[in-house]
C-alpha positions in Angstrom: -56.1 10.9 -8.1 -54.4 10.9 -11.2 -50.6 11.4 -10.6 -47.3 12.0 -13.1 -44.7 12.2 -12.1 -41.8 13.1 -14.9 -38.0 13.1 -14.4 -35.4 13.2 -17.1 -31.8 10.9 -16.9 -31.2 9.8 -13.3 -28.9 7.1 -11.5 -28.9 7.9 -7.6 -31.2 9.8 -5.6 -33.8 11.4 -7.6 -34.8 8.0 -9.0 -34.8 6.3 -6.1 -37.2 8.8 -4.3 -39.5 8.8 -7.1 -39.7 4.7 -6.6 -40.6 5.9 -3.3 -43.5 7.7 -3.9 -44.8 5.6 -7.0 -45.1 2.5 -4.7 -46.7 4.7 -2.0 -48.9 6.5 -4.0 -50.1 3.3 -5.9 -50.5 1.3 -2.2 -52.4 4.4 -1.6 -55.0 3.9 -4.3 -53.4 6.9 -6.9 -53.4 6.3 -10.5 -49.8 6.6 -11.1 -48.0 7.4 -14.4 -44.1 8.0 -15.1 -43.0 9.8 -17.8 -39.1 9.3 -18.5 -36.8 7.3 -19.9 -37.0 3.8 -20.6 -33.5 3.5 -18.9 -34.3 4.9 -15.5 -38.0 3.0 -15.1 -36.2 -0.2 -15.6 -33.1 0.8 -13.4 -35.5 1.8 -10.6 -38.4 -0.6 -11.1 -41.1 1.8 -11.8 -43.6 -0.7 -13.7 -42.7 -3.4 -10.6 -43.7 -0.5 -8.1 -46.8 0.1 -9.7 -46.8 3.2 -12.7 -47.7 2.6 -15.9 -44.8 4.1 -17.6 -44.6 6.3 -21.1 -41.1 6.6 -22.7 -40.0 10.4 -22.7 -36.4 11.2 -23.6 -35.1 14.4 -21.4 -32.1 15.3 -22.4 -29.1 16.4 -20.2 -28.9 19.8 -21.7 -31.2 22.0 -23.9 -32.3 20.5 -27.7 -34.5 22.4 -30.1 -35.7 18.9 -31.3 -35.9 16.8 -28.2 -37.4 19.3 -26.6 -39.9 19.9 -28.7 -40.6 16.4 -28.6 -40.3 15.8 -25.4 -43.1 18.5 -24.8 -45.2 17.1 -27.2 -45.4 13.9 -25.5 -45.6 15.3 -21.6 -48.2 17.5 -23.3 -50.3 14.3 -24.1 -49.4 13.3 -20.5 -50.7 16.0 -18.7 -53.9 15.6 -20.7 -54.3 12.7 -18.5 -53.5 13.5 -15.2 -54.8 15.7 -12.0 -51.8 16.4 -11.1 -48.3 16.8 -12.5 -45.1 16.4 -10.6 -42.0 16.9 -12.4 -38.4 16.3 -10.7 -35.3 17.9 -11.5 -35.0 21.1 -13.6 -35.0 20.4 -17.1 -38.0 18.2 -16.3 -39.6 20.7 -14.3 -38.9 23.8 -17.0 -40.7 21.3 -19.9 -43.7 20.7 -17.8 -44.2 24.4 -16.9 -43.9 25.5 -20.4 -46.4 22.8 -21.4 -48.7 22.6 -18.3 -52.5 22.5 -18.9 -55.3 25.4 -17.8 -56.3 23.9 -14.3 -54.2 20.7 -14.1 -51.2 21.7 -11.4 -47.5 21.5 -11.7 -45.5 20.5 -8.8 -41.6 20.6 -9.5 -38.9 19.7 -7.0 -35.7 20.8 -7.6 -32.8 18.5 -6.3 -29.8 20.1 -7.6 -28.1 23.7 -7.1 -26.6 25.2 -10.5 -23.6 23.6 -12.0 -19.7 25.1 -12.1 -19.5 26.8 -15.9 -20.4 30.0 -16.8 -22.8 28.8 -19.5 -24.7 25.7 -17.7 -24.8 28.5 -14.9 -26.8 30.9 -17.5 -29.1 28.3 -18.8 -29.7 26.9 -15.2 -31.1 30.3 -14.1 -33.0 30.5 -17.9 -34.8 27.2 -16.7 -35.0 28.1 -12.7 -36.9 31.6 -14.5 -39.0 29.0 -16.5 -40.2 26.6 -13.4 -40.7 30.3 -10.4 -43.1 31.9 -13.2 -44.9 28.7 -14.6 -45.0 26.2 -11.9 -47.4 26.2 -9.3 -45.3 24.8 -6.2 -41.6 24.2 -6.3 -40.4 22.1 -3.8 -36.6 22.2 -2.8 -34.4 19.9 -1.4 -32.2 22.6 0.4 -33.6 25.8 1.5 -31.7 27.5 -0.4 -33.0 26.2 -3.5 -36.5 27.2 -1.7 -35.1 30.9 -1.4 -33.8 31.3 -4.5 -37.1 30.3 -6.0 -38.9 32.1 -3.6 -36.7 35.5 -4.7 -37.7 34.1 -8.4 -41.4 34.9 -7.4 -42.4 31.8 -7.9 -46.0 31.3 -6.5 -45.6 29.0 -4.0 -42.5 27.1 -2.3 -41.8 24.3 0.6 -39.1 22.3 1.2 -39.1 18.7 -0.1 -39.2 15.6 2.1 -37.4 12.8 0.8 -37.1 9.7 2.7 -33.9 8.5 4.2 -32.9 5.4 3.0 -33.7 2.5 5.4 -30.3 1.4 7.6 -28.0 -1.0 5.9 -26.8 -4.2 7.4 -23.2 -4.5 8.2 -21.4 -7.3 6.4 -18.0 -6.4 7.8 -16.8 -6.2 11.5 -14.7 -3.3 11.8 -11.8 -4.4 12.3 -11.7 -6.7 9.2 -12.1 -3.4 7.3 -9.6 -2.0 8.5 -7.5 -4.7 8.3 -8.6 -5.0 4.6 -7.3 -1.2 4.3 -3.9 -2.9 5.9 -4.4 -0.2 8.7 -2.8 -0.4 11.7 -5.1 -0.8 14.7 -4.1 2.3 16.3 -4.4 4.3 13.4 -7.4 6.9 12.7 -9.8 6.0 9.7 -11.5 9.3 8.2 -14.0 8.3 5.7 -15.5 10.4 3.0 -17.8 9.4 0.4 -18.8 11.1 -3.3 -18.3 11.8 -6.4 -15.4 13.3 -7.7 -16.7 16.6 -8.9 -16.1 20.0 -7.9 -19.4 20.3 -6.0 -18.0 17.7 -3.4 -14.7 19.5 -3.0 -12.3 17.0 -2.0 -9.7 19.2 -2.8 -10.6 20.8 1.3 -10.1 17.5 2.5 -6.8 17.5 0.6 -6.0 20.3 2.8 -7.1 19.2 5.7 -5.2 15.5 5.2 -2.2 17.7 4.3 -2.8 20.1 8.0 -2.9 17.3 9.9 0.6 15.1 9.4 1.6 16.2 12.4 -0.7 13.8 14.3 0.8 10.8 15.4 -0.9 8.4 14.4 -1.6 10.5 11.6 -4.7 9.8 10.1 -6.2 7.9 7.0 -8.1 9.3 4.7 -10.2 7.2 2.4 -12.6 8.6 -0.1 -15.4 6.2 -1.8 -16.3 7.6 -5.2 -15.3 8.0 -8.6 -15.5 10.7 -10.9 -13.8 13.3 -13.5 -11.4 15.2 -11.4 -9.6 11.7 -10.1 -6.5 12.1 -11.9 -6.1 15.5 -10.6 -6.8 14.4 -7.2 -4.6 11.3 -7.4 -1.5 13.8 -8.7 -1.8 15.7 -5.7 -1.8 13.1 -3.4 1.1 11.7 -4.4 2.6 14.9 -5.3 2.6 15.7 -1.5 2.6 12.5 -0.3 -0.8 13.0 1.7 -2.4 10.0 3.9 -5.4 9.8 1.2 -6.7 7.1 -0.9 -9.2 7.1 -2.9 -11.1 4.3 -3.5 -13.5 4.3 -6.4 -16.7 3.2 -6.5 -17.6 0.9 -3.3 -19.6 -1.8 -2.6 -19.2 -1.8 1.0 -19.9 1.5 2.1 -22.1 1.3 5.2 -19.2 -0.9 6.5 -16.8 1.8 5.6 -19.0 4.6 7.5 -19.5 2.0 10.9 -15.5 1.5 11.0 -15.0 5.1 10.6 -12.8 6.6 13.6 -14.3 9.8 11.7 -16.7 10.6 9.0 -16.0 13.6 6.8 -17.7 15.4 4.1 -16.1 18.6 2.4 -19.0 19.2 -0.1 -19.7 22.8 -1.0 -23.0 21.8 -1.5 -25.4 19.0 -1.4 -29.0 18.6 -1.6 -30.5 16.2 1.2 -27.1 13.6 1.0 -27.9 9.5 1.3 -24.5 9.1 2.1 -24.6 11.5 5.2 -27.9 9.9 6.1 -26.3 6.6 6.0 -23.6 7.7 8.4 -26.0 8.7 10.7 -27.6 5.2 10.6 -24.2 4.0 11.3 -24.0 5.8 14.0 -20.8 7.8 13.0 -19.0 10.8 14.4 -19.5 13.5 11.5 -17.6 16.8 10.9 -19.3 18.3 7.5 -19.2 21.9 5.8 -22.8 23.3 6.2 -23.8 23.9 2.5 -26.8 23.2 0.6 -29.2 21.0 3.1 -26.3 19.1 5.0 -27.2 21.0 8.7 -31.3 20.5 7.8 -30.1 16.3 7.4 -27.3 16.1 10.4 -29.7 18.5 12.9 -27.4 18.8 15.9 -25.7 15.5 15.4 -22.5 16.8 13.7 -19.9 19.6 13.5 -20.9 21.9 11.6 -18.4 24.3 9.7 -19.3 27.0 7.2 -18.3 26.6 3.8 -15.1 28.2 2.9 -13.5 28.1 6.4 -10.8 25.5 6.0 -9.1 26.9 9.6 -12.4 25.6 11.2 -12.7 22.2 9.3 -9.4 21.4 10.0 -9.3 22.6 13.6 -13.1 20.5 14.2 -11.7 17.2 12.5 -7.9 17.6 14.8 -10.3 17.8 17.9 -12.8 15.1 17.2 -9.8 12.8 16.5 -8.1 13.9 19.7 -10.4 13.2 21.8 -12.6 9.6 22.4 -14.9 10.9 24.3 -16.3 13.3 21.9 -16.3 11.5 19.3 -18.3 8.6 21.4 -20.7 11.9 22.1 -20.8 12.4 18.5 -22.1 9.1 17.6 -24.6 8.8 20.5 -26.6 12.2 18.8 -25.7 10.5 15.2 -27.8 7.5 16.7 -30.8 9.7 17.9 -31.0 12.0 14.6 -31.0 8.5 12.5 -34.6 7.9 14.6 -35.9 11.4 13.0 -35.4 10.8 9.2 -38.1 10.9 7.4 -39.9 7.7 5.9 -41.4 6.5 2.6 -44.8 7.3 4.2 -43.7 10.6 5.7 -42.5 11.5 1.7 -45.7 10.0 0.4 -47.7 12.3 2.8 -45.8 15.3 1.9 -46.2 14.7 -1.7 -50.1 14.5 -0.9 -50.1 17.2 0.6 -48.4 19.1 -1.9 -50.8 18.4 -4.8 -53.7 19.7 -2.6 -51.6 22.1 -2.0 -51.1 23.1 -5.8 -54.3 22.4 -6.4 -55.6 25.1 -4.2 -53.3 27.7 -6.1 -54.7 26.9 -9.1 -57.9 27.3 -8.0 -57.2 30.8 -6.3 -55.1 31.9 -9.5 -57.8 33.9 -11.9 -57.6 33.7 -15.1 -55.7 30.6 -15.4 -55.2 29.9 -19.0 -51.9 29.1 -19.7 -51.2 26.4 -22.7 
């Protein structure tokens, strides 16, 4: 089968399951092609994993021009290929609008819609785009699924993207700690992500700031950098809260494994590394259920909604006072690591999924879209 699979700029997760399924796919015997940038197939490997790989600039954000040269060349692409599988939704909206009569279009969507009022307009413009065109969308979160579902999009399934495999430790607890210059008997709460509004560090703020009162009161570390640091930073020492943030990390499986406490405050995330990491680690977790967080943690963590700050604080102030839980905790964060899916398992499901569109197509009537 002839596969291509097109994303637009990535760094993080999104490239890194499309290197899954291009070496899988190719071990498999698939014909696999990659349109995208130059940047990300070198980044991730692509050519080394076994696509041939055509240079196609998506940008960021909507471009008369680049988008109408973008098109043209994922146009040529499609010419070429059984099957195409678009990631993200800029790439996903271009290969709708240009997809071929009887050639399917598989998009998975990896991101919910951004903060701003107009990104938030031409988000659901483009999400309009991939529900009416595309012939499966695939979601990381099911509430991506039911949003395209509520779209009328023609078919949808959740995505399965494959944990990443468990790190090795390079660092004995306690020499993190003592690289933190905590005191032994002090609790280490570790979060990790980018600085961004999505991520919400401003609820762990709050809960740093509920929980003085314990004695030892806690440390709160945050791995990540991003726009709203100085904001974060002025706060923190503003109210002189027991948080520091770290920056960008090296070290962070070692960070998660000497964890008294892993937190995450996101308002949403898709299908997290970072959490999936932790749970590799074996780490007590306390996370705010948005996005795909409770589909990745299972039963392994506490869950609290998003937007109840009483609950987060009052699940964090119990895990930390008591060992025994917390030792519970991490003996179902060791059992859940054992479930996440594979690079086969997301190979399989991406299989699947183009027979899958294929049989769509070949229901729909009439099928003559340019």
């Amino acid at each position: 089968m002839r596969v291509a699979l097109v994303l637009g700029s990535s760094a993080g997760g999104v490239g890194r399951h499309v290197e899954d399924l291009v070496s899988g796919l190719s071990a498999a015997g698939h014909d696999v092609l990659v349109a995208c940038p130059t940047a990300v197939a070198e980044h991730f490997g692509l050519v080394e994993a076994g696509a041939r790989h055509i240079p196609v600039e998506i940008a960021a954000l909507p471009h008369p021009w680049h988008d109408a040269r973008a098109a043209a060349r994922l146009r040529q692409v499609a010419a070429h290929a059984d099957v195409v599988h678009a990631h993200g939704l800029r790439a996903g909206a271009l290969c709708s609008l240009v997809r071929r009569p009887r050639t399917p279009v598989v998009v998975t969507l990896h991101n919910a819609a951004p903060a701003g009022p107009v990104a938030r307009r031409v988000f659901g413009a483009l999400e309009r785009i991939v529900a009416a065109r595309a012939d499966l969308v695939l979601g990381v979160s099911a509430d991506l699924v039911d949003r395209q579902r509520a779209l009328g999009a023609r078919q949808v399934d959740i995505a399965v993207v494959a944990a990443p495999p468990p790190s090795s430790v390079a660092a004995a607890p306690d020499a993190v700690r003592a690289g933190l210059d905590l005191e032994p008997d002090r609790p280490l709460v570790v979060n990790v992500g980018r600085l961004a509004d999505q991520k919400n560090h401003g609820l762990l703020l709050d809960v740093a700031a509920a929980l003085t009162d314990l004695r030892p009161h806690p440390l709160f570390v945050v791995a990540g950098e991003g726009p709203l640091r100085e904001r974060l930073q002025e706060r923190i020492d503003t109210e002189h809260l027991p948080v520091r943030l770290l920056g960008h990390r090296r070290d962070v499986p070692d960070l998660l494994a000497a964890a008294d406490l892993v937190i995450s405050t996101a308002d949403w995330e898709g299908q997290p590394v970072w959490i999936q990491e932790a749970l590799h680690q074996g780490a007590a977790i306390v996370a705010t259920d948005g996005g795909g967080t409770g589909a990745v943690l299972g039963s392994a963590a506490e869950l609290v909604a998003v937007g109840d700050r009483t609950g987060l604080i009052e699940a964090v102030r119990h895990a930390l006072a008591d060992p025994l839980r917390r030792e519970r905790m991490r003996e179902r964060s060791r059992g859940r690591s054992l479930e996440l899916p594979t690079s086969d398992d997301a190979v399989a499901a991406a299989t699947a999924a183009y027979s899958l569109a294929r049989r769509v197509v070949d229901r729909t009537p009439g099928d003559d879209v340019e």
